[in-house]
C-alpha positions in Angstrom: 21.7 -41.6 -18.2 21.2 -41.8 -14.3 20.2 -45.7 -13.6 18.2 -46.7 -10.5 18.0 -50.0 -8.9 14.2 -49.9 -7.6 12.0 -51.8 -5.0 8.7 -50.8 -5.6 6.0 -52.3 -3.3 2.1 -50.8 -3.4 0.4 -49.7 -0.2 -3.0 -48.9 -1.2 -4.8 -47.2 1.9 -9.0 -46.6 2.0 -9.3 -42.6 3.4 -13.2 -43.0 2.7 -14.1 -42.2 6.2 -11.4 -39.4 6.8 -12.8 -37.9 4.0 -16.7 -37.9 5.2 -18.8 -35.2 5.8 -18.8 -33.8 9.4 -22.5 -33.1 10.6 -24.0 -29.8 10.5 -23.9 -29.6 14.1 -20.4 -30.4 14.3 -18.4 -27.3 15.9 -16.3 -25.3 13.0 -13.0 -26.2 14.1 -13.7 -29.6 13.1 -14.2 -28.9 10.1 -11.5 -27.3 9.4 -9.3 -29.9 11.1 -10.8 -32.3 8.4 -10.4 -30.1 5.5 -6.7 -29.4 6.1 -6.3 -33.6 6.8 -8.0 -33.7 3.3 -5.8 -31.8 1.7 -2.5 -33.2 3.5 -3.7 -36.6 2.0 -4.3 -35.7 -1.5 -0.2 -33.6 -1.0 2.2 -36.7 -2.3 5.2 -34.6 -1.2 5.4 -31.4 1.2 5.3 -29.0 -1.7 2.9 -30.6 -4.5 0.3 -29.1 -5.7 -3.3 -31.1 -6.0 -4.0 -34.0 -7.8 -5.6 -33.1 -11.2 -9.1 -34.5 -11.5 -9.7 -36.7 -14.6 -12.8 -39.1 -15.7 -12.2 -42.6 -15.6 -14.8 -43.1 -18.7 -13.6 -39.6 -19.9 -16.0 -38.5 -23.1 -13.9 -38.4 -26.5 -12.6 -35.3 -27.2 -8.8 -35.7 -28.4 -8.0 -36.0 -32.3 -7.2 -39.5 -34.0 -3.6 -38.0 -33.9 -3.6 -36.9 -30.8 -5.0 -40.5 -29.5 -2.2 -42.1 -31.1 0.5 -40.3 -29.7 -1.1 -40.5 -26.3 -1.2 -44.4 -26.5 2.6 -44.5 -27.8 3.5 -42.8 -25.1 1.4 -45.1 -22.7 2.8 -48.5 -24.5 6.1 -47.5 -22.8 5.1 -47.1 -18.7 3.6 -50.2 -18.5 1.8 -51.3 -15.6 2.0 -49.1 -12.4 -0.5 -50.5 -10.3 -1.0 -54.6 -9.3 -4.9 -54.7 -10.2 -6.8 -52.5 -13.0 -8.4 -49.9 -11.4 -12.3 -50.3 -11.0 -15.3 -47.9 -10.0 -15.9 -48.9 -6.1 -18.8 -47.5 -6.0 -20.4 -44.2 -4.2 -18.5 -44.7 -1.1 -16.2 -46.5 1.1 -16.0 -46.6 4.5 -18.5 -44.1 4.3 -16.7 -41.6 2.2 -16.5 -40.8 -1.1 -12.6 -40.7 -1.7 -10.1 -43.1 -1.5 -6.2 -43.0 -2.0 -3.9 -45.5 -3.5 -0.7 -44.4 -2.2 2.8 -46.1 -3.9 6.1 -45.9 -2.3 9.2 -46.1 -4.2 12.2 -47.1 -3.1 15.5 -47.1 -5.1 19.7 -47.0 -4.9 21.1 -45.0 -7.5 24.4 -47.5 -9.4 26.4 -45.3 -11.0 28.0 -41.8 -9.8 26.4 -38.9 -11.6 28.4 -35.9 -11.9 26.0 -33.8 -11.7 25.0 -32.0 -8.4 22.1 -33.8 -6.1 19.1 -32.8 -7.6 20.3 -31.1 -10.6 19.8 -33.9 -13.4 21.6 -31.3 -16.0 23.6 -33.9 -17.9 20.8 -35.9 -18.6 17.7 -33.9 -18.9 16.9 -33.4 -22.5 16.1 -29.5 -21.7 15.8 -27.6 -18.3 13.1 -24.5 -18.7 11.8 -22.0 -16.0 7.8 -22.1 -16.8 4.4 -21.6 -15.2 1.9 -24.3 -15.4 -1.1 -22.9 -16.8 -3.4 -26.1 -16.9 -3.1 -30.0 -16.3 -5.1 -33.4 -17.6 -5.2 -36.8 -16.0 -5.1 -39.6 -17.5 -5.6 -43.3 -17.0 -4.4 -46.1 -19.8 -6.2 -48.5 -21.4 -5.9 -51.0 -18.7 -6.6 -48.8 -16.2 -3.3 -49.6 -14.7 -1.6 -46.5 -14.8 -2.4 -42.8 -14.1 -0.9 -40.1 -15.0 -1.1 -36.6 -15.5 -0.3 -34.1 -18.6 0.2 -30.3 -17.8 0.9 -27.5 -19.5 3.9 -25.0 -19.6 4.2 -22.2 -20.5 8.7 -21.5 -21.2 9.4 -18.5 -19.0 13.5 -18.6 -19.7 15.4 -21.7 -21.1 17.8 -22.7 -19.3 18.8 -25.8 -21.7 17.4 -25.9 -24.9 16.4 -29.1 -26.2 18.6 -29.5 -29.5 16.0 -31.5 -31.1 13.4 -28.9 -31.6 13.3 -24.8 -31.0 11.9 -24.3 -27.6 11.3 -20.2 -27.6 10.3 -18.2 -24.6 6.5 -17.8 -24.3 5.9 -21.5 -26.1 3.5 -24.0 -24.4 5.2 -27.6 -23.7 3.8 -30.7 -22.4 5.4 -32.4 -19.6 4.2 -35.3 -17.6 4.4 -37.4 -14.2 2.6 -40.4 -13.1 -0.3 -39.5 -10.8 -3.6 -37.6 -10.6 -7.2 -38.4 -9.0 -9.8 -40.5 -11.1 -13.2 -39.7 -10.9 -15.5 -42.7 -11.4 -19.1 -43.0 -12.7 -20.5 -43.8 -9.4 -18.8 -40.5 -7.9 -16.1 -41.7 -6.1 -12.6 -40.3 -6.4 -9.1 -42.1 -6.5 -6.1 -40.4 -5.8 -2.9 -42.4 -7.2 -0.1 -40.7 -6.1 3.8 -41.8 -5.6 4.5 -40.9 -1.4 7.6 -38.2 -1.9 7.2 -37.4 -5.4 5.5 -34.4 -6.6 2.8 -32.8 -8.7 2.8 -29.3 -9.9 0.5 -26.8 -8.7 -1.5 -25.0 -11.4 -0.8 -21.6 -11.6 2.9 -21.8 -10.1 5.9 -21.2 -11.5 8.9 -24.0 -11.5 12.0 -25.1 -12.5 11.2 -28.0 -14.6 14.2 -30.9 -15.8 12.6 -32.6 -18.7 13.5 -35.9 -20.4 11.9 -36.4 -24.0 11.3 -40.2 -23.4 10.3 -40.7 -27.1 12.6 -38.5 -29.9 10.0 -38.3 -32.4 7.3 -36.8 -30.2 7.0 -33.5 -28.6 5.9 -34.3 -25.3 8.6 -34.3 -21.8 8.8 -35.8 -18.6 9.3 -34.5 -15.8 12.9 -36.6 -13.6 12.6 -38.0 -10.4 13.9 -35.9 -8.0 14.5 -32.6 -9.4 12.1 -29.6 -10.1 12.0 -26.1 -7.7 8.7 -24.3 -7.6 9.6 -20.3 -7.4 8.0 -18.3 -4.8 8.4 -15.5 -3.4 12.5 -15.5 -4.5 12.7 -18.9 -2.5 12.9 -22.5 -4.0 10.6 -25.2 -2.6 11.2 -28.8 -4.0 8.6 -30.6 -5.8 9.7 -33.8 -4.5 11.5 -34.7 -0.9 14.3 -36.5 -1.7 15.7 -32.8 -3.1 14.6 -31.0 0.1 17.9 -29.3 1.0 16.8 -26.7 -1.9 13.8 -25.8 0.3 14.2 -22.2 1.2 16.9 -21.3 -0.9 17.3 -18.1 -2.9 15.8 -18.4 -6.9 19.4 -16.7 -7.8 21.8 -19.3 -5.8 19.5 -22.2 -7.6 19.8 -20.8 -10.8 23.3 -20.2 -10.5 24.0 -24.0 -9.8 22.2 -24.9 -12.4 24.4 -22.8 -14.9 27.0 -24.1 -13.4 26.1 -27.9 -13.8 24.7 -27.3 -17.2 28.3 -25.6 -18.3 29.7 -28.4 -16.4 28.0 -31.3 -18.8 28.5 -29.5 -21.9 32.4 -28.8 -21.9 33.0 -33.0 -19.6 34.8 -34.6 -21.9 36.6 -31.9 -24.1 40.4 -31.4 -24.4 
């Protein structure tokens, strides 16, 4: 498995006022100035999607099962975030949504073989797959956020040997971030800066890493995952931006060859 020496240091910025209402007789322009500067803010990474919206007191609608496997899961990322999260009320600096913006820095300590940005060797199964939906979360301690969205498995790419993935199955895959939406009405966004959230609706190449054996749900690695559009990859985080552009086929074609690549390393 890839290991990363990390820094992480929080940087938790108030948007509240970029985020008010212009007035009515403000000219239209400026409007739509601040509605593109909204939606640059709430963008972790140049080609994320939005920040799911989930409740911060969210009403009880999973099953015991379903409960428990969500707080496994949970047990094992911890705390994210240097304070618990708390409702601040209507609005801040005169606007109703704030940001809590992380930046993560890390040196990678041992040489992967595998390409940049193509974790084949040690992602657990690599699908193309559309994301048809998306939940936020936040833990118990309100110290970590994160989001849960559906796929639906396009093509397999790398079947995961511990369960039979077909074509047309939904799978849950993960990553930390989302926006909270507190009682009072006010919004968080917790994103990572450079790191990525899927856009609902789009279609991606996904690297997932089943963090836990025994469950069913994925993650989705650092620094990998290609949303297809219009033949052309876009990464879904910036560290892998030299896939930005690229042709689907000359992608997928590296991938093949990096997944062939980890399967026959080490045989006579």
């Amino acid at each position: 498995m890839i290991r990363y020496w990390a820094v992480l240091v929080l940087v938790v910025f108030a948007f509240g006022a970029l985020f008010k209402a212009p007035a009515q007789n403000a000219p239209n322009q400026n409007a739509s100035a601040q509605n593109t500067l909204q939606t640059h803010l709430r963008k972790p990474s140049n080609h994320s999607g939005l920040p799911v919206r989930g409740e911060f007191e969210a009403k009880e609608t999973e099953t015991p099962q379903a409960k428990e496997i969500r707080q496994t899961r949970e047990a094992r990322y911890g705390k994210h975030l240097p304070e618990p999260l708390v409702d601040p009320g209507p609005t801040v600096d005169g606007g109703g949504e704030t940001s809590h913006l992380r930046f993560i820095d890390y040196v990678r300590l041992d040489n992967s073989p595998d390409p940049p940005g193509i974790p084949a060797s040690v992602s657990t199964a690599i699908v193309v797959g559309t994301v048809v939906s998306g939940r936020c979360f936040i833990n118990e301690t309100h110290t970590f956020v994160y989001t849960d969205y559906k796929v639906k498995v396009d093509d397999i790419l790398k079947p995961d040997p511990s369960t039979s993935l077909t074509i047309g199955d939904l799978l849950t895959a993960s990553r930390p971030g989302g926006a909270v939406h507190f009682p009072s009405g006010h919004v968080t966004n917790v994103l990572n800066v450079g790191q990525g959230l899927p856009e609902i609706g789009a279609q991606y190449v996904l690297f997932l890493w089943k963090t836990i054996p025994n469950l069913p749900e994925y993650e989705i690695l650092i620094d990998s995952g290609y949303q297809l559009k219009n033949d052309r990859t876009y990464a879904l985080d910036d560290a892998t931006s030299q896939y930005n552009g690229e042709e689907v086929n000359a992608l997928l074609e590296k991938i093949h060859k990096a997944i062939s690549a980890s399967q026959t390393r080490g045989k006579p």
